[in-house]
C-alpha positions in Angstrom: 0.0 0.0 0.0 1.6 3.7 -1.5 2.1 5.7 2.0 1.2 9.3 2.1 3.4 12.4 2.9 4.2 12.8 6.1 2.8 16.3 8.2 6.3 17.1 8.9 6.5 17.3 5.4 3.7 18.7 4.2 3.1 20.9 7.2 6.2 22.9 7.0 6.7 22.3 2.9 11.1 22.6 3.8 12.5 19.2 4.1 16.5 19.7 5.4 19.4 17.6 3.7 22.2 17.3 5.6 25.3 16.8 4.2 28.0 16.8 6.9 31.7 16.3 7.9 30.8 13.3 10.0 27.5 12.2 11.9 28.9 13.9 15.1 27.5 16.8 13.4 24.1 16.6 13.3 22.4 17.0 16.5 22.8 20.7 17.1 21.7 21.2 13.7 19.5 19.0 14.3 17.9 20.8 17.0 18.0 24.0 15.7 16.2 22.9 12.7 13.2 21.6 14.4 13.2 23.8 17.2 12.9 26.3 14.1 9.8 24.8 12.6 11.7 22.3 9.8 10.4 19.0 11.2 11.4 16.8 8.3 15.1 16.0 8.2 17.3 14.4 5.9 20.5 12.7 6.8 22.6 11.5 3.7 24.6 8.3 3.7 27.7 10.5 2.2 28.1 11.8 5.8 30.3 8.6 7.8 28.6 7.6 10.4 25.2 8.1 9.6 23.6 4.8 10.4 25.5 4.2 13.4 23.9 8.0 14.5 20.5 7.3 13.5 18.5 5.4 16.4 20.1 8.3 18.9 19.1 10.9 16.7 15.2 9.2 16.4 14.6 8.7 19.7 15.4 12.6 20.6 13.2 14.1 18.2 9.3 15.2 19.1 6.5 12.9 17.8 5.6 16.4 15.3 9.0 15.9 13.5 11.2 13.4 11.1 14.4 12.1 10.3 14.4 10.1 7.4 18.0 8.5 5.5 18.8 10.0 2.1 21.5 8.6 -1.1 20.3 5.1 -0.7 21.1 3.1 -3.2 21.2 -0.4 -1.9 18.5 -2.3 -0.4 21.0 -3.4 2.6 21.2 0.2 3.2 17.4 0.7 3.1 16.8 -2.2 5.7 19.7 -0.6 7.6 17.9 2.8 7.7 14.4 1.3 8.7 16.1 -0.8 11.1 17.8 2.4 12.4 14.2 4.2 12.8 14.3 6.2 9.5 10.8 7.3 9.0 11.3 7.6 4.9 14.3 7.0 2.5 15.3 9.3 -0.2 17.2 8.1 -3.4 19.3 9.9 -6.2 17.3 8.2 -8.7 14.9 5.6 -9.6 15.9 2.4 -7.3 13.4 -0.7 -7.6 15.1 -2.7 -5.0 15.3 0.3 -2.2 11.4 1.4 -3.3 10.1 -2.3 -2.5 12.1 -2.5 1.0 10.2 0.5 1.7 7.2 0.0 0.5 7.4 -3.7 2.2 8.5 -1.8 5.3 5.6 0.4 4.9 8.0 3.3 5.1 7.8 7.0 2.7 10.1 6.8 0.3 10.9 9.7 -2.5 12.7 7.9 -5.5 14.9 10.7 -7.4 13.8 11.2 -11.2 14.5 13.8 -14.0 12.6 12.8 -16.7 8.6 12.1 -17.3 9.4 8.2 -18.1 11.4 8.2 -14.2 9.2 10.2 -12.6 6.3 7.7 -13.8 8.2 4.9 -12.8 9.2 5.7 -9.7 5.5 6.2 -9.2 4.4 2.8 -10.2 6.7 1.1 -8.1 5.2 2.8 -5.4 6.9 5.7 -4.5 5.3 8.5 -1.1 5.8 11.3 -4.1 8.7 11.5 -6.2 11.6 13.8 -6.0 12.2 15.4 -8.7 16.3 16.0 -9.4 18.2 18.1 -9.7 15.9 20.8 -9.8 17.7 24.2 -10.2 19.3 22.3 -13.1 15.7 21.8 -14.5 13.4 24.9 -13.5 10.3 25.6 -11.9 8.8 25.4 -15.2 9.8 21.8 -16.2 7.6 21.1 -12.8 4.6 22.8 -13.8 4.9 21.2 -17.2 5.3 17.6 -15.7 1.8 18.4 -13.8 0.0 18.5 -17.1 0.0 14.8 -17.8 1.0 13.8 -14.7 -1.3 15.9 -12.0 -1.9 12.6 -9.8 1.6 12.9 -8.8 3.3 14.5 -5.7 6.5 16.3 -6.7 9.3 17.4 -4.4 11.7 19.6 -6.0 15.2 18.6 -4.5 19.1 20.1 -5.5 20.1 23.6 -5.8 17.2 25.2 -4.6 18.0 28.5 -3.2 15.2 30.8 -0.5 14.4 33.1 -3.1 13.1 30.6 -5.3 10.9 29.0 -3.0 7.8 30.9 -4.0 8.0 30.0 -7.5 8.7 26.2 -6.7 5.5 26.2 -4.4 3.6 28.2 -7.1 4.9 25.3 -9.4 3.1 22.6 -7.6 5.4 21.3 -5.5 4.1 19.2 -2.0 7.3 21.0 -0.6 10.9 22.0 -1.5 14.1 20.4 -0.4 17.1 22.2 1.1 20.5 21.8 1.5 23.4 24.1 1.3 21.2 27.3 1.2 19.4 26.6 4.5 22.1 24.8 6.2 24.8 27.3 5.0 28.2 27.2 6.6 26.3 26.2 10.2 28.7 22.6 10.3 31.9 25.1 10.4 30.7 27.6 12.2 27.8 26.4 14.3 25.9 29.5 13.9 22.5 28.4 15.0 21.2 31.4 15.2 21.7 32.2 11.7 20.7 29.1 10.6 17.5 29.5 12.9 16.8 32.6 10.8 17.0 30.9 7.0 14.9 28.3 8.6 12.2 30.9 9.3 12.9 32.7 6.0 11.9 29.4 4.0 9.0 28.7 6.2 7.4 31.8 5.3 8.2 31.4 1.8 6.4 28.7 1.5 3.3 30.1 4.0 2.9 33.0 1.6 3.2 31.1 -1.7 1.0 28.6 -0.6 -1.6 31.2 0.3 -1.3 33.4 -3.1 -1.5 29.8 -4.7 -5.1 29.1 -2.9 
């Protein structure tokens, strides 16, 4: 059975990616970016030590947030990450084998995809809503023009996206936007979390008022 965003998700439209030095990292930011209203959190497996992190990190947060495992290309590394408490799985691009552990698992899982014959795919294999990748590469537009045949999908825009261009990403369609190094910034060098607390707010709002001009 296809699982349904989450309301971390869709609630605050701003899911975070975290790319950092090593998984020792990632509970201040953590902290700061739930504490700041993003509830749905990214962790990629590109950071070392992300798995072993992961049930310490889960069993911190609030019931009204999520951390979910992203770059998963393997199905040993998607059983891993449910085992670990991931709450969804996020892939670079269209992987059968990681979509059915999730879907088996009855875990969210947002399979990358660039083009209409991925994105579909993705879809029929079962995918929460697909991520479409790399999206600053591809435009706002390309979104709104993959609606027109496809409008029964759920697309979340992921890879470059920058808080200016939230608004038109939101206006686009999108269930919600994915962040990395323009929300996170420089926060894993210099630990500023009050800066980082301040983008957060900025995208929120970004995507409060588009959503509202879009209604």
């Amino acid at each position: 059975m296809r699982t349904e965003p989450s309301p971390a998700l869709t609630g605050s439209g701003v899911v975070a990616v975290l790319r950092a030095p090593n998984a020792a990292a990632y509970p201040a930011v953590v902290q700061t970016l739930v504490a700041s209203g993003v509830t749905s959190v990214e962790l990629t497996l590109t950071t070392p030590g992300t798995l072993d992190a992961l049930p310490a990190l889960v069993s911190a947060l609030p019931d009204t947030a999520e951390v979910g495992v992203g770059t998963v290309l393997t199905a040993d590394h998607a059983r891993a990450a449910i085992d670990g408490g991931a709450r969804f799985l996020v892939t670079p691009a269209v992987k059968p084998d990681v979509i059915r552990v999730a879907v088996d698992a009855g875990i969210r899982v947002y399979p990358g995809a660039m083009t209409p014959t991925e994105v579909e795919s993705g879809w029929d294999l079962g995918a929460t809503a697909v991520k479409v990748f790399p999206a600053a590469t591809l435009g706002p537009d390309y979104l709104r023009h993959l609606h027109g045949p496809l409008p029964y999908i759920p697309l979340l825009p992921s890879g470059g996206i920058d808080l200016a261009a939230i608004p038109t990403w939101i206006a686009a369609g999108a269930i919600a936007v994915s962040l990395g190094g323009p929300l996170l910034g420089a926060v894993f060098e210099d630990h500023d979390a009050d800066a980082l607390a301040l983008r957060c707010r900025a995208a929120l709002r970004a995507v409060t008022d588009a959503r509202g001009a879009r209604a």
